[in-house]
N, CA, C and O of each residue as an XYZ file, in Angstrom:
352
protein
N    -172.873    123.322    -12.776
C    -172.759    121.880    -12.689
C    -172.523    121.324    -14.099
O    -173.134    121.449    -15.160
N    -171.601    120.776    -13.790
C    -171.074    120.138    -15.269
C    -172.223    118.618    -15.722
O    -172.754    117.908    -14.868
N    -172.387    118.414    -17.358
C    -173.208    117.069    -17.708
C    -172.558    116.451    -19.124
O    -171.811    116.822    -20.029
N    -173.006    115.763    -18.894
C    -172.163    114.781    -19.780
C    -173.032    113.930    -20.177
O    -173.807    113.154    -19.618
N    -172.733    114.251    -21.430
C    -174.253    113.649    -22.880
C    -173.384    112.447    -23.588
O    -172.188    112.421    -23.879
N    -174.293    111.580    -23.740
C    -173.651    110.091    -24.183
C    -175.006    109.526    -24.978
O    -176.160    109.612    -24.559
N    -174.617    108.994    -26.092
C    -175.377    108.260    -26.824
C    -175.905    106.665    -26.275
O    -175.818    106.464    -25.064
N    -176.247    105.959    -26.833
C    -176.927    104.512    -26.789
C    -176.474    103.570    -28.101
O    -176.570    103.763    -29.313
N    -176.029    102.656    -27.446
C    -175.777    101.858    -28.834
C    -176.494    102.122    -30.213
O    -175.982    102.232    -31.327
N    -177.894    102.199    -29.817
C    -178.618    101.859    -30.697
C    -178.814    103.067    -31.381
O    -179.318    103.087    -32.504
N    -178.335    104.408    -30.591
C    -179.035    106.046    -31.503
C    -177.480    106.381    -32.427
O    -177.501    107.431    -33.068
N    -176.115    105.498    -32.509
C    -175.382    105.980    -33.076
C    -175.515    106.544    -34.898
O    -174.769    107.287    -35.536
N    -176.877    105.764    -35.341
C    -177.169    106.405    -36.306
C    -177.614    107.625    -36.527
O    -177.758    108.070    -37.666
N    -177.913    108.384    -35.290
C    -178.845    109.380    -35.412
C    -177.689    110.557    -35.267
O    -178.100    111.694    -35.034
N    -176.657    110.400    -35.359
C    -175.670    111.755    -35.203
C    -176.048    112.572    -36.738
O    -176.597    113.664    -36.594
N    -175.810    112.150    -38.063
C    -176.690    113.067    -38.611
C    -178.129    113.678    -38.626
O    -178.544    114.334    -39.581
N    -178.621    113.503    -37.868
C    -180.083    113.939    -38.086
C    -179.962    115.792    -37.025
O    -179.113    116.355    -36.334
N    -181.630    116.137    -37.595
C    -181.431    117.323    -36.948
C    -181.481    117.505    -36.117
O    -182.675    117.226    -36.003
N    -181.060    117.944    -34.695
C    -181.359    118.456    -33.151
C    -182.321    117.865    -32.473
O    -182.056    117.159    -31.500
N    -183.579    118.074    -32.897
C    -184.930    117.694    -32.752
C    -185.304    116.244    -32.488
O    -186.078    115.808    -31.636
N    -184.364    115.378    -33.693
C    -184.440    113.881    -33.888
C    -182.975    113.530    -32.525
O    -182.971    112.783    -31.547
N    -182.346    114.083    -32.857
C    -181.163    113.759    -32.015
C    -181.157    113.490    -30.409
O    -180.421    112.685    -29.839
N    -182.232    114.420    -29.731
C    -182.157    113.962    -28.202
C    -183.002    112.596    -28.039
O    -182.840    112.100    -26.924
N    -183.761    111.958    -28.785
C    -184.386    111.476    -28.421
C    -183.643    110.273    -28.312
O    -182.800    110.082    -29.189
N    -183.806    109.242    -27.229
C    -182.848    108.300    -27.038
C    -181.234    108.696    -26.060
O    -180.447    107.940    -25.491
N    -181.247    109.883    -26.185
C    -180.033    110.641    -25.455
C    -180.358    110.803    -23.869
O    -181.434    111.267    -23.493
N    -179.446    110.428    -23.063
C    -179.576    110.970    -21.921
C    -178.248    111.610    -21.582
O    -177.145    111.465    -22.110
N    -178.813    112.680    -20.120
C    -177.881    113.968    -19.566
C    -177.769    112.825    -18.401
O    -178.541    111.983    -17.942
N    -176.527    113.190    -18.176
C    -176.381    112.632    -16.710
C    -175.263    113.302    -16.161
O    -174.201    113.444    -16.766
N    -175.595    113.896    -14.512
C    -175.052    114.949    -13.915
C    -173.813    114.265    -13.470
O    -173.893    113.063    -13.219
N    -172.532    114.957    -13.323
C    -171.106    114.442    -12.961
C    -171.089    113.732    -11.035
O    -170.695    112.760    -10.390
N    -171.782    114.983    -10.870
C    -171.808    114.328     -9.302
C    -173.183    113.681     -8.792
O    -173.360    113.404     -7.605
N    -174.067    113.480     -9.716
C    -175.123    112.251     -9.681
C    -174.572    110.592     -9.915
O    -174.897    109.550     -9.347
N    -173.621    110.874    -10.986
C    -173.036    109.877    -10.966
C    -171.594    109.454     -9.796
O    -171.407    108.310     -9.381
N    -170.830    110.495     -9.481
C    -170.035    110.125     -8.544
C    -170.589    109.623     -7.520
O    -169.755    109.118     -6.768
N    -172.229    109.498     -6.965
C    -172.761    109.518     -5.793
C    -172.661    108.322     -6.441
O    -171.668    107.617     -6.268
N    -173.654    107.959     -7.247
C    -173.894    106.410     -7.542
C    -172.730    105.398     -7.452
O    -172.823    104.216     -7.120
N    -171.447    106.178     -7.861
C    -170.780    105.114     -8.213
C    -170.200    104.813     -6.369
O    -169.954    103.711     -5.878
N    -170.128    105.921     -5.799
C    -169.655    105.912     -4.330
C    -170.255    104.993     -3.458
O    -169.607    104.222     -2.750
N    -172.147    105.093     -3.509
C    -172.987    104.116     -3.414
C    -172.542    102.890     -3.696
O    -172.460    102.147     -2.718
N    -172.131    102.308     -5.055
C    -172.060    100.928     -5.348
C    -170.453    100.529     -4.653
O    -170.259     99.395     -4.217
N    -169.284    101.669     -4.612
C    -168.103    101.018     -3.645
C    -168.684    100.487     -2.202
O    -168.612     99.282     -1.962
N    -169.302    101.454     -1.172
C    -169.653    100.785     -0.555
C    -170.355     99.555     -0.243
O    -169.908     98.518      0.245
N    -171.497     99.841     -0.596
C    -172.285     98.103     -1.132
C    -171.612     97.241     -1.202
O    -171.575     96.226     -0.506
N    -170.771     97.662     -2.374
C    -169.355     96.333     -2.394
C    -168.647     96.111     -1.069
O    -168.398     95.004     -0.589
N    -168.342     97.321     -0.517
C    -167.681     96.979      0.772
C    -168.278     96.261      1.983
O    -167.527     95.607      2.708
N    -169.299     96.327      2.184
C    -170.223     95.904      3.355
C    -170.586     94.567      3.014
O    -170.834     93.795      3.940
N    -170.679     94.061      1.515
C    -171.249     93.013      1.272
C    -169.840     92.244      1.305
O    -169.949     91.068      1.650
N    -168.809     92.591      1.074
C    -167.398     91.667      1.515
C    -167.173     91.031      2.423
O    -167.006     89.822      2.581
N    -167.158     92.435      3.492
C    -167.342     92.362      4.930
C    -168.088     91.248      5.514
O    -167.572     90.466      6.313
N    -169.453     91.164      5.069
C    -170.532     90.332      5.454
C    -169.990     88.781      4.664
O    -170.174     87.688      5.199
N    -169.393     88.937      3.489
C    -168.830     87.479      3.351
C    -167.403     86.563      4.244
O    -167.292     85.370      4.527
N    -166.529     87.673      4.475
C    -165.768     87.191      5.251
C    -165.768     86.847      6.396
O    -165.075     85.968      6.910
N    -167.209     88.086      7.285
C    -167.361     87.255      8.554
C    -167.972     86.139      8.688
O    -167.892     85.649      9.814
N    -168.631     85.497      7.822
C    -169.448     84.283      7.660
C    -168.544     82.934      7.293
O    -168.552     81.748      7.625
N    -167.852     83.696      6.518
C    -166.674     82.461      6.033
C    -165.802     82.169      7.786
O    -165.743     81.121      8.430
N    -165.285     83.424      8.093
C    -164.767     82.783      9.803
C    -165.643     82.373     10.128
O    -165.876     81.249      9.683
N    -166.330     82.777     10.763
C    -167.781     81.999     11.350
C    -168.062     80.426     11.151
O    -168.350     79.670     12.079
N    -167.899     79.941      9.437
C    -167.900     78.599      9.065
C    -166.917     77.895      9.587
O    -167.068     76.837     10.197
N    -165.427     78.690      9.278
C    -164.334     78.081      9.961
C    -164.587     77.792     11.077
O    -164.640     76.609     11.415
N    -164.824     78.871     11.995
C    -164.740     78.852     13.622
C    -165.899     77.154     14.192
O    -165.598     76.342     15.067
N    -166.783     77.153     13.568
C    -167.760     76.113     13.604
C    -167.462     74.757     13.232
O    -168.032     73.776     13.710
N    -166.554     74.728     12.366
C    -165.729     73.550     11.440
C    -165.235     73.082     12.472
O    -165.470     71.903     12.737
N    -164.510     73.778     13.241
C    -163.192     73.649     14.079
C    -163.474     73.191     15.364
O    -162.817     72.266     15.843
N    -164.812     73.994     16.271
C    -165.487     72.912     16.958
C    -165.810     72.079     16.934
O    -165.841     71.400     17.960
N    -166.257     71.609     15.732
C    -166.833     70.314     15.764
C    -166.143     69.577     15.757
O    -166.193     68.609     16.517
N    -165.222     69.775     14.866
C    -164.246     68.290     15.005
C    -163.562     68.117     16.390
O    -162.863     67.196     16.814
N    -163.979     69.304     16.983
C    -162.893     68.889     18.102
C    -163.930     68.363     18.997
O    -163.543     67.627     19.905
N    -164.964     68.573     18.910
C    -166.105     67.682     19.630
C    -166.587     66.215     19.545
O    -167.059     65.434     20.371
N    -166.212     66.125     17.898
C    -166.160     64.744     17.691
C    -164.929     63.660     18.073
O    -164.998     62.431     18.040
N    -163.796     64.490     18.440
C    -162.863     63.938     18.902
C    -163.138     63.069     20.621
O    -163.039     61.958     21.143
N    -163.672     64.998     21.060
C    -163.999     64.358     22.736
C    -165.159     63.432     22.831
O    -165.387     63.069     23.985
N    -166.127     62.848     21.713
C    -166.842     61.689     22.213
C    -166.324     60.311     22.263
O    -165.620     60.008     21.300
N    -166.529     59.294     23.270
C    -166.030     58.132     22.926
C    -166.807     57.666     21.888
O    -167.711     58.267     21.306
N    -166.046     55.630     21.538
C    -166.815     55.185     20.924
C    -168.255     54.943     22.278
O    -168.358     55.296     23.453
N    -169.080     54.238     21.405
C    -170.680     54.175     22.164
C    -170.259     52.989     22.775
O    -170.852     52.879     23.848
N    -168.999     51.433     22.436
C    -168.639     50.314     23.115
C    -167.570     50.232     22.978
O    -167.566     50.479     21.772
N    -166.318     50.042     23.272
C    -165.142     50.204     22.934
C    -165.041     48.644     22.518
O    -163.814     48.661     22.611
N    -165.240     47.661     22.238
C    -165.498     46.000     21.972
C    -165.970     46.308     20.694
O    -165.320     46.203     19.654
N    -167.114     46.688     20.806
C    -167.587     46.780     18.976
C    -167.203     47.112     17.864
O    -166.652     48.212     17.836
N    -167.314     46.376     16.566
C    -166.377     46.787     16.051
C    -165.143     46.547     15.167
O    -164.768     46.848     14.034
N    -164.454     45.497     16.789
C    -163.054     45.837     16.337
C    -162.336     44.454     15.384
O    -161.237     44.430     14.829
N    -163.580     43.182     15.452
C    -163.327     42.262     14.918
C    -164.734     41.806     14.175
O    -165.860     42.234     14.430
N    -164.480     41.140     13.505
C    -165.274     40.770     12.142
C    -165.534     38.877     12.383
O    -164.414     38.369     12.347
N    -166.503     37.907     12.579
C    -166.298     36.665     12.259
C    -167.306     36.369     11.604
O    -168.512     36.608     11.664
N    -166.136     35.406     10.507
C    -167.274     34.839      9.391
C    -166.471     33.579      9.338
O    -165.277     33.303      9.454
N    -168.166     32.569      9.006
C    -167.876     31.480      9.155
C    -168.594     30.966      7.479
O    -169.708     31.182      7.001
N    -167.571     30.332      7.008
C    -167.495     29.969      5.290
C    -168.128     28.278      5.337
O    -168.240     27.631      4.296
């Protein structure tokens, strides 16, 4: 199994020092520990898309009733309303 050693911002000073001083701050990290992880986070991403777009139709689909519901109510008087009198 292949690993792959990577420093830290902060240990780039420590490339001269001896062996001993050198791992510390260093981590191993396995090639296909990380392919899992990263496979892990595509999906996540994928499911959590998923879950945004059906919600977004969903909003639409709901939008779209309504107005069409507010269409099919009458007014509450069809008289009311439609004229204004003021006396100056």
């Amino acid at each position: 199994m292949e690993r792959i050693t990577y420093f830290l911002p902060s240990d780039r000073y420590k490339i001269g020092m001896p062996n001993d001083q050198k791992t510390k701050g260093v981590q191993n990290m396995d090639i296909a520990a990380l392919s899992m992880a990263m496979s892990q986070v595509s999906v996540a991403q994928s499911a959590s898309l998923q879950v945004m777009s059906m919600s977004k139709d969903m909003a639409e689909q709901q939008g779209q009733q309504l107005t069409e519901m507010l269409k099919s109510v009458p007014a509450p008087h069809p008289n009311l309303g439609g004229s204004l009198d003021i006396s100056v």
